[in-house]
PyMOL CGO cylinders between C-alpha atoms (Angstrom):
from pymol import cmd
from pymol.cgo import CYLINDER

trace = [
    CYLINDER, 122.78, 82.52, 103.61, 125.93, 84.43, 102.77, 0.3, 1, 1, 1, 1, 1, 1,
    CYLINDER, 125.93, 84.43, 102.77, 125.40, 84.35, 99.25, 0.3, 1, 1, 1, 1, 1, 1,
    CYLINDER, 125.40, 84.35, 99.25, 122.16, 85.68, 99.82, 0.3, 1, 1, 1, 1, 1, 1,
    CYLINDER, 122.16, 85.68, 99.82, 123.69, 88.13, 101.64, 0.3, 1, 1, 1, 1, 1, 1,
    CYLINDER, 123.69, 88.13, 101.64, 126.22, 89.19, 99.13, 0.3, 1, 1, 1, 1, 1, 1,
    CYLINDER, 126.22, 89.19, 99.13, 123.58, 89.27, 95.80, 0.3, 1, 1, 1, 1, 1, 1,
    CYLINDER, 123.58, 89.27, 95.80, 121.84, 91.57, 97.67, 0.3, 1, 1, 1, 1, 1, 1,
    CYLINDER, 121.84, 91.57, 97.67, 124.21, 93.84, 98.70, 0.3, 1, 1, 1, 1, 1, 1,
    CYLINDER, 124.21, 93.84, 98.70, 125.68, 93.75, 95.10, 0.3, 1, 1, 1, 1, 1, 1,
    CYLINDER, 125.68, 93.75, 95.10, 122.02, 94.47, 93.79, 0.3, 1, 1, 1, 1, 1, 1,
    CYLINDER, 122.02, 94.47, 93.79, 121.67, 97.39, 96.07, 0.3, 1, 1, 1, 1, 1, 1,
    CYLINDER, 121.67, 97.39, 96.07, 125.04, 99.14, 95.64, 0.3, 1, 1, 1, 1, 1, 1,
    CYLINDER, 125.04, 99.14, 95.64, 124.37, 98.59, 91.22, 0.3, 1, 1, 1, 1, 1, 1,
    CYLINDER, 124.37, 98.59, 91.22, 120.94, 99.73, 90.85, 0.3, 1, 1, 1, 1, 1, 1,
    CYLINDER, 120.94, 99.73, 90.85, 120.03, 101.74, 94.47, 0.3, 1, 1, 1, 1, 1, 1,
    CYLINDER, 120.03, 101.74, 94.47, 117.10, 99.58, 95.02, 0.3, 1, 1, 1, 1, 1, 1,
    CYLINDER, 117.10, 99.58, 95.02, 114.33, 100.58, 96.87, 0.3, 1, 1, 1, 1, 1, 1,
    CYLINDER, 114.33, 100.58, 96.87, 112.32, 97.97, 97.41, 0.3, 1, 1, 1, 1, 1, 1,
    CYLINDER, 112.32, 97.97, 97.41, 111.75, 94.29, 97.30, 0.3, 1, 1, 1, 1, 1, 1,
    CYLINDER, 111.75, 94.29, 97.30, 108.90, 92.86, 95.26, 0.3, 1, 1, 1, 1, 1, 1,
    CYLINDER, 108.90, 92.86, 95.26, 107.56, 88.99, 95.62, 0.3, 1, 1, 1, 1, 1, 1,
    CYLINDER, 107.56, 88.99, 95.62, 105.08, 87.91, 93.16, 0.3, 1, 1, 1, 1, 1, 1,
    CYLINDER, 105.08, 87.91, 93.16, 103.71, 84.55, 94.23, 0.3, 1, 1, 1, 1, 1, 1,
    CYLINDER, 103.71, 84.55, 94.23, 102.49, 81.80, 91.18, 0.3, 1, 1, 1, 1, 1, 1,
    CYLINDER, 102.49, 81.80, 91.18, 99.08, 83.00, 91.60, 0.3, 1, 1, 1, 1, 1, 1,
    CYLINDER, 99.08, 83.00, 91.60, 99.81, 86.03, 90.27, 0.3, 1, 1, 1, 1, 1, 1,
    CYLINDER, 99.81, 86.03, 90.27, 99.38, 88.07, 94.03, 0.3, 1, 1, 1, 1, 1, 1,
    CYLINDER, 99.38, 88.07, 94.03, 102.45, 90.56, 94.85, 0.3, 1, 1, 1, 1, 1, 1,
    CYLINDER, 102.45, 90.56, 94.85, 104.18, 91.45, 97.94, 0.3, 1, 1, 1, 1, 1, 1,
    CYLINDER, 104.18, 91.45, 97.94, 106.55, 94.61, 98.42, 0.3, 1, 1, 1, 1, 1, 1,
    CYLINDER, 106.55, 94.61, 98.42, 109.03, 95.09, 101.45, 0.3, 1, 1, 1, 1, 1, 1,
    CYLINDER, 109.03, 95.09, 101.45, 110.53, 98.68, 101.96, 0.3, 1, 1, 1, 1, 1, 1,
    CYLINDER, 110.53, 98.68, 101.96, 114.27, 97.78, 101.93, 0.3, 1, 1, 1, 1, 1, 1,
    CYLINDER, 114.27, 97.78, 101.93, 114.52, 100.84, 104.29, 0.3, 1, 1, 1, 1, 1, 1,
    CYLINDER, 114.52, 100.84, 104.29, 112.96, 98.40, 107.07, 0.3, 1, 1, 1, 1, 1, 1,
    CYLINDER, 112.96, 98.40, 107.07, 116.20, 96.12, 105.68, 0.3, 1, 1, 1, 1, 1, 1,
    CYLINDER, 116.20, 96.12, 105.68, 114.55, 93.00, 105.41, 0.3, 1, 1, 1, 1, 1, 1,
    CYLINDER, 114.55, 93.00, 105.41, 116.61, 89.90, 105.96, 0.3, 1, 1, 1, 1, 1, 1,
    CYLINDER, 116.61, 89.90, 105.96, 115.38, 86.88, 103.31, 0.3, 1, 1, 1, 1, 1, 1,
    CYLINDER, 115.38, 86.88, 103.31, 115.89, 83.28, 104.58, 0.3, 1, 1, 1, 1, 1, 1,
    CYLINDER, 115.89, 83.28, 104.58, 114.45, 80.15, 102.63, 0.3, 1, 1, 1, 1, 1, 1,
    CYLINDER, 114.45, 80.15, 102.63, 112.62, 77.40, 105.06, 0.3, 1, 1, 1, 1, 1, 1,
    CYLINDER, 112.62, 77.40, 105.06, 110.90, 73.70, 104.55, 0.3, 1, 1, 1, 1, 1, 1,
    CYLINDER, 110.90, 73.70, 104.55, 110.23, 75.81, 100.96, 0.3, 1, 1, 1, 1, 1, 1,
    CYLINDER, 110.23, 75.81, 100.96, 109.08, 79.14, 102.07, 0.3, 1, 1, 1, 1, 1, 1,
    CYLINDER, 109.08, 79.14, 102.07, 110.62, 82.42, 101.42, 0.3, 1, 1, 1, 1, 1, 1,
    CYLINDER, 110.62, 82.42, 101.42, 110.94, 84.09, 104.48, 0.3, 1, 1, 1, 1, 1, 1,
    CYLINDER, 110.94, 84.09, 104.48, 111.25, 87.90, 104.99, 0.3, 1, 1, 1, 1, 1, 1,
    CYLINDER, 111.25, 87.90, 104.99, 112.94, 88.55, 108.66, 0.3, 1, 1, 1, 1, 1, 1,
    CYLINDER, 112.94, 88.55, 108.66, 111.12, 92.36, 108.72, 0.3, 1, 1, 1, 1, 1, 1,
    CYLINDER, 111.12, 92.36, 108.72, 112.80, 93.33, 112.85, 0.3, 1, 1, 1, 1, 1, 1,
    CYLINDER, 112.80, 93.33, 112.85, 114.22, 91.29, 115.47, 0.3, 1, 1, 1, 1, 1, 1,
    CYLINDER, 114.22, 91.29, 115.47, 110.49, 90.11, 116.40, 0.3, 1, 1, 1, 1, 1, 1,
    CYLINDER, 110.49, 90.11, 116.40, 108.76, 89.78, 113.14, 0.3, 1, 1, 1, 1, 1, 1,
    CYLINDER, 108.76, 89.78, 113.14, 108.82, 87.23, 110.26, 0.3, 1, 1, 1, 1, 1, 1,
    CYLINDER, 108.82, 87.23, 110.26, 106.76, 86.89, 107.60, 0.3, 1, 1, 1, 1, 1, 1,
    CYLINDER, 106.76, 86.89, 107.60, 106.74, 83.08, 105.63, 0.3, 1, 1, 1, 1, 1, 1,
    CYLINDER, 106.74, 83.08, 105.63, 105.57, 83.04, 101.92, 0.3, 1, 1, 1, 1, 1, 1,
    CYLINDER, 105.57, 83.04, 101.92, 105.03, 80.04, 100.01, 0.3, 1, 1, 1, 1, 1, 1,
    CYLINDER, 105.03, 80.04, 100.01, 104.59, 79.41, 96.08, 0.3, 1, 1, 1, 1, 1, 1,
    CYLINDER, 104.59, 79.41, 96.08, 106.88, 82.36, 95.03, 0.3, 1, 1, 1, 1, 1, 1,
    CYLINDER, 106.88, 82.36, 95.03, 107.19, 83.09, 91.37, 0.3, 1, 1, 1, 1, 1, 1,
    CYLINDER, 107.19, 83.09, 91.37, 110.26, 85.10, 91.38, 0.3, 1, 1, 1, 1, 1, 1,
    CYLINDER, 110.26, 85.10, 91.38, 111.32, 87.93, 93.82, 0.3, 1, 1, 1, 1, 1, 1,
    CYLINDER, 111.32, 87.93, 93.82, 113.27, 90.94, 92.82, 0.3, 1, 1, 1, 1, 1, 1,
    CYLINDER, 113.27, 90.94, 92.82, 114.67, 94.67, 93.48, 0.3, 1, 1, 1, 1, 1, 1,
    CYLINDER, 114.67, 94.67, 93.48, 113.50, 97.78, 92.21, 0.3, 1, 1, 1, 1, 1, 1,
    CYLINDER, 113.50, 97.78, 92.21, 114.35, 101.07, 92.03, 0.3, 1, 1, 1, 1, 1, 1,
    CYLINDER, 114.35, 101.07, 92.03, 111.12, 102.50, 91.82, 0.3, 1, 1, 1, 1, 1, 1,
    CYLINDER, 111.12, 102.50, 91.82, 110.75, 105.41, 94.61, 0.3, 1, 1, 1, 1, 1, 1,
    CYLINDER, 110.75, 105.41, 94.61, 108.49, 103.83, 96.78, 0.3, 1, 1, 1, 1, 1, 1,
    CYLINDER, 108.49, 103.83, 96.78, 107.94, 105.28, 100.27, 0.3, 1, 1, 1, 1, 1, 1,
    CYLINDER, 107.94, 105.28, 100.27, 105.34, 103.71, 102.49, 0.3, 1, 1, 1, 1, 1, 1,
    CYLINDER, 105.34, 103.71, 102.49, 103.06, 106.49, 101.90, 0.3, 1, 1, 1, 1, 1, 1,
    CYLINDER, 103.06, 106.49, 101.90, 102.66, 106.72, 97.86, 0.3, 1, 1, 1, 1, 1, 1,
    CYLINDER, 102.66, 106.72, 97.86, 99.96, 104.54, 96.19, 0.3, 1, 1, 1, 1, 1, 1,
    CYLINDER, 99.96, 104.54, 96.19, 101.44, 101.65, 94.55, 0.3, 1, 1, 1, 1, 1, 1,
    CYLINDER, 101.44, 101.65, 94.55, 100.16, 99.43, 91.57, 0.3, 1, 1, 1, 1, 1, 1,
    CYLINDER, 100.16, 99.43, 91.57, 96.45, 98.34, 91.87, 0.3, 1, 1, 1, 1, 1, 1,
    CYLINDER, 96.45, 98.34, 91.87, 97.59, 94.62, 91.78, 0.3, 1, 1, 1, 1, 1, 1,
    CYLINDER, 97.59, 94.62, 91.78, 100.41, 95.05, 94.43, 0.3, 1, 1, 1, 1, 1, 1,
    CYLINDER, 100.41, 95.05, 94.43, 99.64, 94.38, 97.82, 0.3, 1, 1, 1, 1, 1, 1,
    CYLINDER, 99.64, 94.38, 97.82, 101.95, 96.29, 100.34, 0.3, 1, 1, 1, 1, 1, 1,
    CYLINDER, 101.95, 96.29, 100.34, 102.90, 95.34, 103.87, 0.3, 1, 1, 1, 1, 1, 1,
    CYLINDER, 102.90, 95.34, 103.87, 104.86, 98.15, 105.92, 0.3, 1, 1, 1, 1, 1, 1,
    CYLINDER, 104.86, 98.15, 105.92, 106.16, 98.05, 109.47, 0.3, 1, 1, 1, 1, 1, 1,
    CYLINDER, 106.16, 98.05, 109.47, 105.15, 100.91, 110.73, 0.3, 1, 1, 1, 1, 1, 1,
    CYLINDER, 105.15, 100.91, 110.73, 107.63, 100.10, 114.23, 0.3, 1, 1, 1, 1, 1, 1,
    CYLINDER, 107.63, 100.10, 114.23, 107.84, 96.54, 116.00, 0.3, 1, 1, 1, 1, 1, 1,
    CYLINDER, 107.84, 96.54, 116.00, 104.35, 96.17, 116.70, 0.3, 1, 1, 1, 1, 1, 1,
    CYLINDER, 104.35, 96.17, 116.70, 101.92, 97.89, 113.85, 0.3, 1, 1, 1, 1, 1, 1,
    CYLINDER, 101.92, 97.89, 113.85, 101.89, 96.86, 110.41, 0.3, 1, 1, 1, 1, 1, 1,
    CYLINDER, 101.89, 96.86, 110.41, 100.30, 98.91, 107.78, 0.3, 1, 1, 1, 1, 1, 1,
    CYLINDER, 100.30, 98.91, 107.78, 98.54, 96.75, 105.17, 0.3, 1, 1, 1, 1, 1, 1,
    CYLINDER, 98.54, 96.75, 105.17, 97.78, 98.76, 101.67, 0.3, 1, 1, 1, 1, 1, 1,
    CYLINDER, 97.78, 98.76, 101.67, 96.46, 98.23, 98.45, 0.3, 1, 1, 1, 1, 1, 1,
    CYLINDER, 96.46, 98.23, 98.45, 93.95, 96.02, 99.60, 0.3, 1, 1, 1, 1, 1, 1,
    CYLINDER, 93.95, 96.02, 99.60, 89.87, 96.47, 98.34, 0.3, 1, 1, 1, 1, 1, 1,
    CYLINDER, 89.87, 96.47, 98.34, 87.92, 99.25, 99.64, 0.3, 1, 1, 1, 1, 1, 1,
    CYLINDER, 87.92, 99.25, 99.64, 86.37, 98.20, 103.27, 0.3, 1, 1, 1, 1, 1, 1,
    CYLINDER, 86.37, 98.20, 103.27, 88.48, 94.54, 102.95, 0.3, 1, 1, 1, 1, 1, 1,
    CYLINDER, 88.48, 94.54, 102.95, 87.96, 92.45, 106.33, 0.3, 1, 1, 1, 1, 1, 1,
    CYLINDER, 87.96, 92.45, 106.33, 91.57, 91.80, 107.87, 0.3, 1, 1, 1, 1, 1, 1,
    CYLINDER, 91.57, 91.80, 107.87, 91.51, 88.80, 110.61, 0.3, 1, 1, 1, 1, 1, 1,
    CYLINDER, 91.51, 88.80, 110.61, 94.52, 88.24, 112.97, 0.3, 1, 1, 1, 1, 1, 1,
    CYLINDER, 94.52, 88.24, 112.97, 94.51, 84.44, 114.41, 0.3, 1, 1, 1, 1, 1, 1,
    CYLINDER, 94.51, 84.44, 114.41, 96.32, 82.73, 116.67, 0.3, 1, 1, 1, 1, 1, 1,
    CYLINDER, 96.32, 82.73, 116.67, 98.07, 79.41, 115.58, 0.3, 1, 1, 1, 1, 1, 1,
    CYLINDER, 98.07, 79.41, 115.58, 95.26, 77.99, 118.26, 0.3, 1, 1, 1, 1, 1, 1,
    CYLINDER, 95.26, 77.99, 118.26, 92.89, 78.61, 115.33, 0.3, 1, 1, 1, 1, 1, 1,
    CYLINDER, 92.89, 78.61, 115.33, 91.38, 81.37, 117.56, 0.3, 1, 1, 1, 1, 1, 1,
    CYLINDER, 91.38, 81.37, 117.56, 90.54, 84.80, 116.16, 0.3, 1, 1, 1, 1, 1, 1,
    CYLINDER, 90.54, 84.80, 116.16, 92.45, 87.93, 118.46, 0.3, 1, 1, 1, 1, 1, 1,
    CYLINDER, 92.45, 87.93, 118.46, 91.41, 90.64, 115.68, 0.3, 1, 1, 1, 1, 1, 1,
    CYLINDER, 91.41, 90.64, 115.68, 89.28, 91.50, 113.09, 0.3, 1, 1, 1, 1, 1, 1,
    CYLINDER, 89.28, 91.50, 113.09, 89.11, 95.01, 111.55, 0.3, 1, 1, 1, 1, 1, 1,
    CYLINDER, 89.11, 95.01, 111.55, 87.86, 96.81, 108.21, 0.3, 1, 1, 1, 1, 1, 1,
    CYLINDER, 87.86, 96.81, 108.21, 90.12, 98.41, 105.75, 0.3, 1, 1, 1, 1, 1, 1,
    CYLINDER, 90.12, 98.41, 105.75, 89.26, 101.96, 104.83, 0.3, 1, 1, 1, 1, 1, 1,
    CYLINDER, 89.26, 101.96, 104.83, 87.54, 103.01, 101.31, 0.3, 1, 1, 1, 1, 1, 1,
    CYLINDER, 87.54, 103.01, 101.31, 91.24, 103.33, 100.12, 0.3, 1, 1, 1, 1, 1, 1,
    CYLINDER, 91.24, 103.33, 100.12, 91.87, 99.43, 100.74, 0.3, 1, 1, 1, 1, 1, 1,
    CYLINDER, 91.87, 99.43, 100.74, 94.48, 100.15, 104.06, 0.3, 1, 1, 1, 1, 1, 1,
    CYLINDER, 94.48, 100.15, 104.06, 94.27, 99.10, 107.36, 0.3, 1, 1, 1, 1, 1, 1,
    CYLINDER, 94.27, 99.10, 107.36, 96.57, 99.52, 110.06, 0.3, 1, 1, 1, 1, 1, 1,
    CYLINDER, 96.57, 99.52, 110.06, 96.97, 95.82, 112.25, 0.3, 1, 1, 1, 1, 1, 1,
    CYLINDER, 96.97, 95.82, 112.25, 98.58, 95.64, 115.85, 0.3, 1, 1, 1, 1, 1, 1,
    CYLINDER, 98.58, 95.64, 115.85, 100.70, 92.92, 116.71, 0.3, 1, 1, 1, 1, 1, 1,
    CYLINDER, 100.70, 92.92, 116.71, 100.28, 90.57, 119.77, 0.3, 1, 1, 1, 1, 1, 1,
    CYLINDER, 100.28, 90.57, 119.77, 103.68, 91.02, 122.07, 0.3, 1, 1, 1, 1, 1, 1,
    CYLINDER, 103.68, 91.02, 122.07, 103.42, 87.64, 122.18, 0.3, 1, 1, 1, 1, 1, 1,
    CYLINDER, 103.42, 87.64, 122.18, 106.00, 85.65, 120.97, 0.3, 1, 1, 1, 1, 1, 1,
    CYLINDER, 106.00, 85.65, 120.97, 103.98, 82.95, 118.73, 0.3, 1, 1, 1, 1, 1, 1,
    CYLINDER, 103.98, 82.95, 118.73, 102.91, 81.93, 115.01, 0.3, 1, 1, 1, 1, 1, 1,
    CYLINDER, 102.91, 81.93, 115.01, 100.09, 84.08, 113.25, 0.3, 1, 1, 1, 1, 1, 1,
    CYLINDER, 100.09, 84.08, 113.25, 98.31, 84.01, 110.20, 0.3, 1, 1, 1, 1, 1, 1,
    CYLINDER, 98.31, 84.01, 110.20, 97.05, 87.17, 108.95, 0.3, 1, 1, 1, 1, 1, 1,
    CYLINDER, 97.05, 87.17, 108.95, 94.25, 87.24, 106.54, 0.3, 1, 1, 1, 1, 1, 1,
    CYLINDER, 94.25, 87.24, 106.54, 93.77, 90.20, 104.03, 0.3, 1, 1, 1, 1, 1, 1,
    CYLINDER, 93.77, 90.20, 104.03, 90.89, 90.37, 102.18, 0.3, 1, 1, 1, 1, 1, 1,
    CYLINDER, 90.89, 90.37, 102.18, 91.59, 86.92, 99.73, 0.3, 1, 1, 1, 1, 1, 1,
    CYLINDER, 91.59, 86.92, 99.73, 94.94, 86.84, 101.05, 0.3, 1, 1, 1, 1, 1, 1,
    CYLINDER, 94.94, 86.84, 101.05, 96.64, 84.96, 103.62, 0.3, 1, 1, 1, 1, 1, 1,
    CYLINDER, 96.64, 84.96, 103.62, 100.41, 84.74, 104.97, 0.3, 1, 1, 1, 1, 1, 1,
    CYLINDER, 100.41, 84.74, 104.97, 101.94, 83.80, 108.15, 0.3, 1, 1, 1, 1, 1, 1,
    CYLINDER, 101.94, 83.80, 108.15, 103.83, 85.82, 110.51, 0.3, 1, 1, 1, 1, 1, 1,
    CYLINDER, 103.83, 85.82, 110.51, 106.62, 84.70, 113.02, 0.3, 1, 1, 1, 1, 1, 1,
    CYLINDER, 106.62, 84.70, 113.02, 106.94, 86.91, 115.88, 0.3, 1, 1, 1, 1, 1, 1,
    CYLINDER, 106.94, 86.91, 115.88, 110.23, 85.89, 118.04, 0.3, 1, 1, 1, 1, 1, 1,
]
cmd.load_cgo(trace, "trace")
C-alpha cells in the first residue's frame, strides 16, 4: 500500500495530474477527479477506489489505470466513450457521460431495488446514497460496479 502511495505521489508532483482514468478489458472507462483524492487499494482482484471516508467503489477486469493531466473539472464534457463518476459530497454522486435518458438502478446487496431514476438527454444523472452503511451495486445504463459505503 505504501508503494502505491509513493507512485502516486511521484506521478502527481512530475506531471500535475488531474485525474485518474481506469479502462476496464472490455474496453468501458472510468475517471476519478483526483481533487476528491481518491485512495486505490487492490482486493480478492479488484481495484478499489476509496472516494471519502464512507464510500468505495470495487472494479474488476481492469486493463490498465493511469494519470492525466488533462483539465478535467466535474463540470466539462468528457470523451464520448468515458464514463465519469463524481462525488458531488458524501452522499450524491453525479454519474456523466452516460446515453441520453439511460435507466440508473441502485440495489441493495439483498437483491432489492431502493432507486431507479432516468438520466437526462445529456446522459447524467445525479444518484443519492443510502446512509446506510452496506454493499451496493449501481447499475448505469450497460454498466455495473459496486459501491462500499463504511
Amino acid at each position: 500500500m505504501f508503494t502505491t502511495a509513493a507512485i502516486m505521489c511521484c506521478c502527481l508532483s512530475l506531471h500535475a495530474a488531474t485525474h485518474l482514468s481506469i479502462e476496464l478489458k472490455s474496453g468501458e472507462k472510468y475517471a476519478f477527479l483526483l481533487a476528491d483524492n481518491p485512495i486505490l487499494t487492490f482486493q480478492k482482484g479488484n481495484l478499489v477506489v476509496n472516494g471519502d471516508a464512507t464510500t468505495s467503489y470495487s472494479i474488476g477486469d481492469v486493463k490498465m489505470y493511469h494519470f492525466t493531466e488533462e483539465p478535467v473539472s466535474a463540470n466539462q464534457t468528457t470523451a464520448s466513450d468515458e464514463f465519469r463518476i463524481v462525488a458531488i459530497d458524501d452522499a450524491t454522486l453525479q454519474l456523466q457521460n452516460m446515453p441520453a435518458l439511460a435507466e440508473v438502478t441502485l440495489v441493495g446487496s439483498n437483491g432489492v431495488l431502493l432507486k431507479k431514476k432516468q438520466a437526462n438527454k445529456a446522459g447524467d444523472c445525479v444518484l443519492e446514497l443510502p446512509a446506510k452503511k452496506g454493499v451496493y451495486v449501481i447499475t448505469a445504463g450497460n454498466k455495473s460496479f459496486k459501491l462500499i459505503r463504511k
